[in-house]
KOLNU-235376 format. One record per residue (C-alpha): x, y, z. Coordinates in steps of 0.25 Angstrom, whole numbers, m for minus. Layout:
residues N
<c1->X&c2->Y&c3->Z>
...
***
This chain:
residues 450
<c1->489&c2->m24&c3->304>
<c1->484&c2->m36&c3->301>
<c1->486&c2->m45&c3->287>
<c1->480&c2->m56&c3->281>
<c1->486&c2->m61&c3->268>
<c1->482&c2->m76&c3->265>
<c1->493&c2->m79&c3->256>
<c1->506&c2->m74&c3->253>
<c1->506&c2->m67&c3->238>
<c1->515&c2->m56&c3->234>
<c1->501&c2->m46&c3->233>
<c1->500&c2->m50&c3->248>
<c1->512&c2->m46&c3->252>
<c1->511&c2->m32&c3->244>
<c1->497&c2->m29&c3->251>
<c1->505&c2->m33&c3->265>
<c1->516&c2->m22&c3->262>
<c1->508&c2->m12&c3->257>
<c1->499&c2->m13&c3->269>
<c1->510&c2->m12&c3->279>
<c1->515&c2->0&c3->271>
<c1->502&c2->6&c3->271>
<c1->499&c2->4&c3->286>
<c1->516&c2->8&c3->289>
<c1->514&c2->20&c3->281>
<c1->501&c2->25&c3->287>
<c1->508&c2->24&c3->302>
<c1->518&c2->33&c3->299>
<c1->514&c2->49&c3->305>
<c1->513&c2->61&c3->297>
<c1->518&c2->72&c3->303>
<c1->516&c2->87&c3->305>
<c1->529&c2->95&c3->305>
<c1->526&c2->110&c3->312>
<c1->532&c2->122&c3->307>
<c1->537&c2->127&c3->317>
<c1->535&c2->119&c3->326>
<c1->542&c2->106&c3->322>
<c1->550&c2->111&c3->311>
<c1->555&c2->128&c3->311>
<c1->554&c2->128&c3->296>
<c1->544&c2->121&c3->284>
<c1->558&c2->117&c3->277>
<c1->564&c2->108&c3->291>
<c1->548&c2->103&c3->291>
<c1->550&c2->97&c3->278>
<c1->562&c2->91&c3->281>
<c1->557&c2->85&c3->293>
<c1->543&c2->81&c3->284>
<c1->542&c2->66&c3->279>
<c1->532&c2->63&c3->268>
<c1->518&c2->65&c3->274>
<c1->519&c2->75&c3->285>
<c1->515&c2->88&c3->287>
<c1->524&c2->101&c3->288>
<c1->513&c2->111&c3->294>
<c1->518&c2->125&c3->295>
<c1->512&c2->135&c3->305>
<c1->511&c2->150&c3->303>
<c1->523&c2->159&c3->299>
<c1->533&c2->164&c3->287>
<c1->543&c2->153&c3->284>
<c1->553&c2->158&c3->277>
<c1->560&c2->146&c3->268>
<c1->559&c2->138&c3->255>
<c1->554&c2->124&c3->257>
<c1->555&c2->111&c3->251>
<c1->546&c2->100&c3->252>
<c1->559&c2->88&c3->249>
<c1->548&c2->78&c3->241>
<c1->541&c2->77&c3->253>
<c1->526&c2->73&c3->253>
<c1->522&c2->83&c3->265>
<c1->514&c2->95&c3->269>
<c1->518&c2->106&c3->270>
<c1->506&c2->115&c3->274>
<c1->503&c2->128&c3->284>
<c1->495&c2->128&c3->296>
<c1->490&c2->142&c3->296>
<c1->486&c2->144&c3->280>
<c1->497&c2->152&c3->269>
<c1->493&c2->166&c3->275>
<c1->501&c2->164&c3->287>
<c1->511&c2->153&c3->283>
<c1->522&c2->158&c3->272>
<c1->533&c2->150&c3->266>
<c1->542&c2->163&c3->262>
<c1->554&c2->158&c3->254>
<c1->564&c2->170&c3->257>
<c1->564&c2->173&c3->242>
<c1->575&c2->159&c3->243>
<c1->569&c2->152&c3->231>
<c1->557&c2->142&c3->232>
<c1->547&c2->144&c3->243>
<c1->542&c2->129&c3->242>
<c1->549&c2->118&c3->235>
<c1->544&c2->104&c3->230>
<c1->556&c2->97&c3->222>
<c1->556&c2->84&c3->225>
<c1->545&c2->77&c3->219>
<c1->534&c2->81&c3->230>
<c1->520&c2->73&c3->228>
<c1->507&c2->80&c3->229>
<c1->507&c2->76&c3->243>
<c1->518&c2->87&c3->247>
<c1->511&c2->98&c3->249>
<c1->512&c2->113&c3->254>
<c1->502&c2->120&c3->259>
<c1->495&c2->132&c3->266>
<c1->508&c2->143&c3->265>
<c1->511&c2->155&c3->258>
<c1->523&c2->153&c3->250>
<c1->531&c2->166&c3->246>
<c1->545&c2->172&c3->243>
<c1->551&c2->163&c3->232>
<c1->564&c2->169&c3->226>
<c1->575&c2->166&c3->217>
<c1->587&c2->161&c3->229>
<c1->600&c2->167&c3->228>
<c1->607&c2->153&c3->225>
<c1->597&c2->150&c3->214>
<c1->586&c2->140&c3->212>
<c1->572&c2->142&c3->210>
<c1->562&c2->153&c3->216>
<c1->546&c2->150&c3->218>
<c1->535&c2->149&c3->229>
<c1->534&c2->135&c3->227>
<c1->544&c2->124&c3->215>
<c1->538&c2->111&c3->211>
<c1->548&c2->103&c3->205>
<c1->544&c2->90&c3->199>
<c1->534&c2->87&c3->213>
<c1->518&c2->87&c3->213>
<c1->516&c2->93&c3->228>
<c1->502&c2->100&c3->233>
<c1->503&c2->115&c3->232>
<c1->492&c2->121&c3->241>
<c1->485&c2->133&c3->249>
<c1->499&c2->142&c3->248>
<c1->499&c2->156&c3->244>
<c1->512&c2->156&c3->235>
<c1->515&c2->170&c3->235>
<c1->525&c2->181&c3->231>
<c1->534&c2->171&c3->225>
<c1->546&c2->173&c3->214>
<c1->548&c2->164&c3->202>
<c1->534&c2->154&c3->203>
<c1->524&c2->153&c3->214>
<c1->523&c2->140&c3->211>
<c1->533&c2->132&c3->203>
<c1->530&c2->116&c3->198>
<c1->541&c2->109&c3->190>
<c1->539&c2->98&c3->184>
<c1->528&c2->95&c3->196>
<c1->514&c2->92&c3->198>
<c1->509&c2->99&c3->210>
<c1->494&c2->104&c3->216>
<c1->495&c2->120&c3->216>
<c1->481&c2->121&c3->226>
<c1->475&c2->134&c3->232>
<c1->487&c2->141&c3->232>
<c1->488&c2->157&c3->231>
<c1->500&c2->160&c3->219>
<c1->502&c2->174&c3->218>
<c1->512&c2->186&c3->217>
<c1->523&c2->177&c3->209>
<c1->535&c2->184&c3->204>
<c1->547&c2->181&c3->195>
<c1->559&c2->175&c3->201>
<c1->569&c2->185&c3->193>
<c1->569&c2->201&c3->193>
<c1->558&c2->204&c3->186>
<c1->565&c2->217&c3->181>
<c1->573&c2->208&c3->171>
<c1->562&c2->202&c3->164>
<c1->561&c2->207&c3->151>
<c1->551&c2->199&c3->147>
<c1->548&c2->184&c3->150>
<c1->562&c2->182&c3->155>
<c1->556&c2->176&c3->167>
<c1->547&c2->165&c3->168>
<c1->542&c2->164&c3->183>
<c1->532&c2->172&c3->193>
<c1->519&c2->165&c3->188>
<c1->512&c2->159&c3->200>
<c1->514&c2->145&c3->196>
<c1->523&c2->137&c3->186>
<c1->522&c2->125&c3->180>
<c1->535&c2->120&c3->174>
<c1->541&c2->107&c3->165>
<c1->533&c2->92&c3->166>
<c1->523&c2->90&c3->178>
<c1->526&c2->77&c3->186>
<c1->511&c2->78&c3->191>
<c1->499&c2->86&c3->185>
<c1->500&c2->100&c3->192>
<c1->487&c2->106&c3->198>
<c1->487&c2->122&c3->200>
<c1->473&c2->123&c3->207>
<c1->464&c2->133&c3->214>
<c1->476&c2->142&c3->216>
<c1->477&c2->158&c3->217>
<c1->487&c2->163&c3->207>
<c1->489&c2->178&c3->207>
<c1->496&c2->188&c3->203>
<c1->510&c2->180&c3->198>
<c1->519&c2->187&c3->188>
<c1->524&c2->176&c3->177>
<c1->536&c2->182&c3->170>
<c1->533&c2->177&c3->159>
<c1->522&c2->166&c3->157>
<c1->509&c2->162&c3->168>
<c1->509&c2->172&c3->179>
<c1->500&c2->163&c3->186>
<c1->502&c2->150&c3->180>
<c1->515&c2->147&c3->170>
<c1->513&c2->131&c3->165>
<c1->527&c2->127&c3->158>
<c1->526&c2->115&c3->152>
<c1->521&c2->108&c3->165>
<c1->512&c2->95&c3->161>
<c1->497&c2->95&c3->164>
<c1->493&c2->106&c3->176>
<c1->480&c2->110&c3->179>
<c1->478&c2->123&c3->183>
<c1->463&c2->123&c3->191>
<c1->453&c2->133&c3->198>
<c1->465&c2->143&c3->201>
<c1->462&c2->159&c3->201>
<c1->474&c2->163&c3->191>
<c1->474&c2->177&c3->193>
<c1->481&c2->191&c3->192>
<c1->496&c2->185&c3->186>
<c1->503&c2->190&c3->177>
<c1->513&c2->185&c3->166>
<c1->522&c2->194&c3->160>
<c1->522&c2->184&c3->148>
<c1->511&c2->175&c3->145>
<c1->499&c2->170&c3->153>
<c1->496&c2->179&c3->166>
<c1->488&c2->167&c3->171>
<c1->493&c2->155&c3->165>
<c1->505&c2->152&c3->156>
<c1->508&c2->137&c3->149>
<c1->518&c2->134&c3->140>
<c1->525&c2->120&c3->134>
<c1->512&c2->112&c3->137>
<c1->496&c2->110&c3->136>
<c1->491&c2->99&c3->146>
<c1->485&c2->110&c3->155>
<c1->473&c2->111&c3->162>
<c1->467&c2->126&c3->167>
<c1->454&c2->124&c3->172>
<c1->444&c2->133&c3->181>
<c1->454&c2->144&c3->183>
<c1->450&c2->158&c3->187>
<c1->461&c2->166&c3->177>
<c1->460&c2->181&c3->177>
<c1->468&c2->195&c3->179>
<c1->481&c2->190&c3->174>
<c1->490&c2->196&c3->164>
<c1->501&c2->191&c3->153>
<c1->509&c2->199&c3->146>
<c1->506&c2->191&c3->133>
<c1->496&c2->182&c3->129>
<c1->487&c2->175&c3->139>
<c1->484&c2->186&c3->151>
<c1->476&c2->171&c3->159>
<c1->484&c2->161&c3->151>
<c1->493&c2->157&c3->141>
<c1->495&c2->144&c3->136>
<c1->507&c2->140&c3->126>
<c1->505&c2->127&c3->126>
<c1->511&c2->115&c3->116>
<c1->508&c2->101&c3->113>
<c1->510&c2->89&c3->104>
<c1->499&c2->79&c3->109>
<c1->493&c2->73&c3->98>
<c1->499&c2->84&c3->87>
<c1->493&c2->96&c3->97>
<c1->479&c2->91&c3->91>
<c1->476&c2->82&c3->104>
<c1->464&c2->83&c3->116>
<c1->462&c2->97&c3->124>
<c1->472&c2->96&c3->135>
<c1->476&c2->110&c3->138>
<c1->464&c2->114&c3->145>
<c1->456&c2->128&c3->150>
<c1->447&c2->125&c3->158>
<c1->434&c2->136&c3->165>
<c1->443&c2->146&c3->168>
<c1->440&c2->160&c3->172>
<c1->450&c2->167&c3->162>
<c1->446&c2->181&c3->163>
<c1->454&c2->197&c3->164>
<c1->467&c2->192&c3->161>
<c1->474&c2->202&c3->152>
<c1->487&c2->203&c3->145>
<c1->498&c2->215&c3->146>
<c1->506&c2->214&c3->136>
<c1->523&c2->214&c3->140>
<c1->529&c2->220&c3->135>
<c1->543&c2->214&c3->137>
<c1->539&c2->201&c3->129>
<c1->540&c2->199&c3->114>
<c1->534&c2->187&c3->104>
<c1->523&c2->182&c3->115>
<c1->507&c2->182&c3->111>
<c1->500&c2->192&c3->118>
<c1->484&c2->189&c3->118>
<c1->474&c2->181&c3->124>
<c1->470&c2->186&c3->135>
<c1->465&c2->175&c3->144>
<c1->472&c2->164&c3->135>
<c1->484&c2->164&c3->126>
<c1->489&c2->154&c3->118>
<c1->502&c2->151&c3->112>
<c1->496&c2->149&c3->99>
<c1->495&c2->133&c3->102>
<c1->480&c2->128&c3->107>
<c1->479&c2->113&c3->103>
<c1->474&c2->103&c3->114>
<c1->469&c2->118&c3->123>
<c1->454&c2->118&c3->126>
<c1->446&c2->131&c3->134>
<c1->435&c2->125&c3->139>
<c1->425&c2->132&c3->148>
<c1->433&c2->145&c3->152>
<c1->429&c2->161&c3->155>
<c1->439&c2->169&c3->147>
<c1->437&c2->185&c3->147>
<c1->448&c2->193&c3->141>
<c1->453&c2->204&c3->148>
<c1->459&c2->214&c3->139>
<c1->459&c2->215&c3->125>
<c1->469&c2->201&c3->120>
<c1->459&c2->190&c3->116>
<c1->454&c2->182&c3->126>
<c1->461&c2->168&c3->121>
<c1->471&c2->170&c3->111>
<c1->480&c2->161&c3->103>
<c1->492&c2->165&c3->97>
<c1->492&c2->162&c3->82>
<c1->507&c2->159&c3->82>
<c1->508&c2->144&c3->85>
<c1->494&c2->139&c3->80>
<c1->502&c2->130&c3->69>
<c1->504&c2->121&c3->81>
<c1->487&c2->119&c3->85>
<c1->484&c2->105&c3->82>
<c1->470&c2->107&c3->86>
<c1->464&c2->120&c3->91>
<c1->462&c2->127&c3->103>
<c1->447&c2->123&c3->110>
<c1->440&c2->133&c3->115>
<c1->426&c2->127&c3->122>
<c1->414&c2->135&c3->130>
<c1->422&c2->147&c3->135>
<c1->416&c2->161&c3->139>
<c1->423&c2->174&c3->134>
<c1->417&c2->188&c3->137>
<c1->416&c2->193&c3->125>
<c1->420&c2->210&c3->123>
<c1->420&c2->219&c3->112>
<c1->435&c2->220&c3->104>
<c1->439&c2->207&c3->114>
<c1->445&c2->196&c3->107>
<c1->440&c2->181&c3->113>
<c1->450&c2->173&c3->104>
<c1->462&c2->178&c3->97>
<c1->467&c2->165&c3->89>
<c1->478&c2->170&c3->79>
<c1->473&c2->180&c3->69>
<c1->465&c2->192&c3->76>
<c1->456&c2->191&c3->87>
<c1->441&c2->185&c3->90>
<c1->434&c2->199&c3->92>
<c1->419&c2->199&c3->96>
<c1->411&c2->209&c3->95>
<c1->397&c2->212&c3->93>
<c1->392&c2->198&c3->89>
<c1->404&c2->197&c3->79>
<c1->419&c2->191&c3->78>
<c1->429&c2->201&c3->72>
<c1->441&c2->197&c3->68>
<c1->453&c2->206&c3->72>
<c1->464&c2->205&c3->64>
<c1->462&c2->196&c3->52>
<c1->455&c2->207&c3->43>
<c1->441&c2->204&c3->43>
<c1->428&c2->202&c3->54>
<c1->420&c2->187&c3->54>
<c1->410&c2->180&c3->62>
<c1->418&c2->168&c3->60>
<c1->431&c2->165&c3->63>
<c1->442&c2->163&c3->51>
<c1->454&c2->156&c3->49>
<c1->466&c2->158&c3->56>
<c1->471&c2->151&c3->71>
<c1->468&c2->138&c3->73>
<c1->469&c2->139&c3->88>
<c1->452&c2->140&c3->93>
<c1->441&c2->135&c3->87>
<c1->426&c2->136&c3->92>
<c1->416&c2->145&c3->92>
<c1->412&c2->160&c3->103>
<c1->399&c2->163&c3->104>
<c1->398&c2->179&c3->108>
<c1->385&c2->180&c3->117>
<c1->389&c2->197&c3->118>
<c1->399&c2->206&c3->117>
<c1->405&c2->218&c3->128>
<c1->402&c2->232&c3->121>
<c1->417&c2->237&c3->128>
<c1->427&c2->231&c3->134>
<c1->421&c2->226&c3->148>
<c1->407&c2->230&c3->145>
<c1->396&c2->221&c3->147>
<c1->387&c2->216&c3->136>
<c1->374&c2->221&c3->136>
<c1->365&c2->214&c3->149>
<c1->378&c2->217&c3->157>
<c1->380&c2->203&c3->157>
<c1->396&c2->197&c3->153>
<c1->392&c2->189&c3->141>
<c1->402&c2->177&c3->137>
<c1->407&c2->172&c3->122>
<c1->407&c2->159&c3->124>
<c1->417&c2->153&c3->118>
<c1->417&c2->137&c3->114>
<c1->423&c2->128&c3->104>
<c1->415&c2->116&c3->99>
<c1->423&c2->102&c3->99>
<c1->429&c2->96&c3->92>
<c1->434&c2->104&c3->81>
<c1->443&c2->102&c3->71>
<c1->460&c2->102&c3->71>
<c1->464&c2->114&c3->64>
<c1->452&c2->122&c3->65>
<c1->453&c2->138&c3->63>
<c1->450&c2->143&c3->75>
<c1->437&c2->146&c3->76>
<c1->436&c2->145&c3->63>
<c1->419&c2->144&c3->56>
<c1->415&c2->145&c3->70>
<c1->404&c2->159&c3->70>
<c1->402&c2->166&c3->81>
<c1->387&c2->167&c3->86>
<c1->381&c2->176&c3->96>
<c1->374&c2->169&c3->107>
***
């Protein structure tokens, strides 16, 4: 390598180093570590590994619980996850990233199975993030006791993975209702370091104990939650689908959400959420965006006491400011409303919830909204109101949680009958902007056949 520097200066000699650097660091080889081959487990691969290389792991059932030591390495199959499996012996953690991992370490291309409680203690999933951001893809994370997927304090990319058939760490036999939190497919716990990114994922038929079968979201900064297929779970509390508590910044765009089931409010998913910006009166930034939200139902346990049952596709907590539904597909699938709020906790809405161009099939004796004091009932061109003592086309005072309008285009004659023309008809249901702080939700807004 050749330099030409004309005269001496400190920003000379700073271009000088950091082009020997560059030019050192690029000469240094990458290497590929063979399982087998080179190395008789993934574990001794890692060791061996230094920032960079590969780990490359050919076909067969390893049995072990691996950790990935802060490295910045692949770890990735050569055959595909059907025929490469990471079995952790029912020993505790499958995969393990605890030592402030970059997106660059990344595990790839392997079913991970087999977590369990280990008999000297310590944590049990298919794969822990503690307080690490590493690249999460094309595994099937499968048959897994505690969380599928685990992040702690993290910020990882949860990619084209398949998260299914979660279970509780604990005897389920002693759960006498919510005493276990785990089994939902992924959990996202305590202050992110990094944006976590759960997208284009699989996630099926998980049992959350108590909140989130698929997804439970605790407190965990800003995820995004993307183009998955959020499926067949079930919570034995709140949210079959996804569950978020102590928190709002949260973005659940283009999701395909159906056939999950909650034992109390929010069979797709239920949001508790709580925040202070601005006196709870700032911007949207807890965000629902065209999703598919359709089927799921809720089965009410038994076994729980004091927690909002409704809402069908969406429950809320009661507190709405700063949430927006934009653009989403919600069809109810038994006979809770649609979206609910729970009329407990409205005294803490600084602003309402917004509720802008969304599509509801609309079916005799099925509520769209409940919003505190009886149902929103359509039938035959009209709104009834169920519970408050009188019938209206317009909506009267009493939660301040949704504002807008619904246009009923036509309504089912039975319960999943079509309208006349056998075509499914949409409400449409949209909320004009901006509108007023402490506005009664819908309040003076009529509702109009289209």
């Amino acid at each position: 390598m050749m330099l030409y520097v004309l005269r001496f200066t400190p920003l000379h000699l700073w271009i000088c180093v950091a082009a020997f650097a560059l030019e050192g660091s690029a000469g240094l080889a990458q290497q590929v570590i063979h399982v087998p081959a080179d190395q008789p487990t993934i574990q001794k691969a890692i060791n061996a590994a230094a920032n960079g290389d590969t780990v490359l792991v050919s076909p067969g059932t390893y049995v072990e619980n691996i950790d990935f030591l802060g490295k910045a390495i692949t770890v990735s199959s050569s055959d595909g996850p059907i025929n490469t499996i990471i079995d952790g012996g029912q020993n505790g953690i499958v995969v393990n990233f605890a030592n402030a991992e970059p997106r660059s370490a990344l595990v790839k291309g392997f079913t991970i199975r087999n977590s369990g409680f280990p008999a000297n203690g310590g944590y049990s999933d298919g794969i822990r993030v503690a307080a690490a951001s590493p690249t999460i893809t094309d595994d099937i994370i499968t048959q897994n006791r505690g969380y599928g997927i685990e992040v702690v304090g993290g910020g990882p990319l949860i990619q084209g993975n398949t998260i299914s058939y979660t279970t509780t760490e604990y005897d389920p036999r002693q759960d006498f209702g919510c005493d276990y939190l785990d089994g939902s497919g992924i959990a996202l716990e305590g202050v992110a370091s990094g944006a976590t990114v759960i997208s284009r994922n699989i996630i099926e038929h998980n049992i959350g104990r108590c909140g989130g079968g698929g997804i439970r979201v605790d407190y965990a900064g800003a995820p995004l939650i993307a183009n998955n297929i959020i499926r067949y779970n079930e919570a034995k509390g709140q949210g079959g689908g996804i569950y978020m508590v102590e928190g709002n910044q949260l973005s659940i765009i283009q999701n395909l959400i159906y056939g999950n089931t909650a034992g109390a409010g929010g069979g797709g998913i239920y949001l508790q959420s709580m925040s202070t910006t601005n006196n709870n009166t700032g911007p949207v930034n807890l965000f629902i965006v065209n999703n598919t939200i359709v089927g799921n139902t809720i089965s009410p346990n038994p076994n729980i006491f004091n927690f909002y049952t409704d809402g069908s596709q969406i429950g809320f907590s009661g507190y709405v400011s700063q949430t927006g539904l934009f653009d989403n597909i919600i069809i109810a699938g038994d006979r809770f409303a649609a979206v609910a709020v729970d009329p407990a906790y409205n005294y803490l809405n600084g602003t309402p919830l917004v509720v802008d161009h969304n599509d509801v099939p609309v079916r005799r004796h099925r509520s769209i909204f409940d919003v505190g004091c009886g149902r929103e009932r359509h039938e035959t061109g009209r709104r009834e109101r169920i519970g408050d003592g009188h019938s209206t086309g317009r909506v009267g005072h009493c939660n301040p949680a949704v504002h807008g309008h619904v246009r009923v285009p036509a309504d089912h004659d039975a319960i999943g009958a079509q309208p006349q023309g056998g075509v499914e008809q949409l409400a449409h249901v949209d909320c004009a902007l901006p509108i007023p702080v402490g506005r009664t939700a819908l309040e003076g807004d009529d509702v109009r056949l289209a």
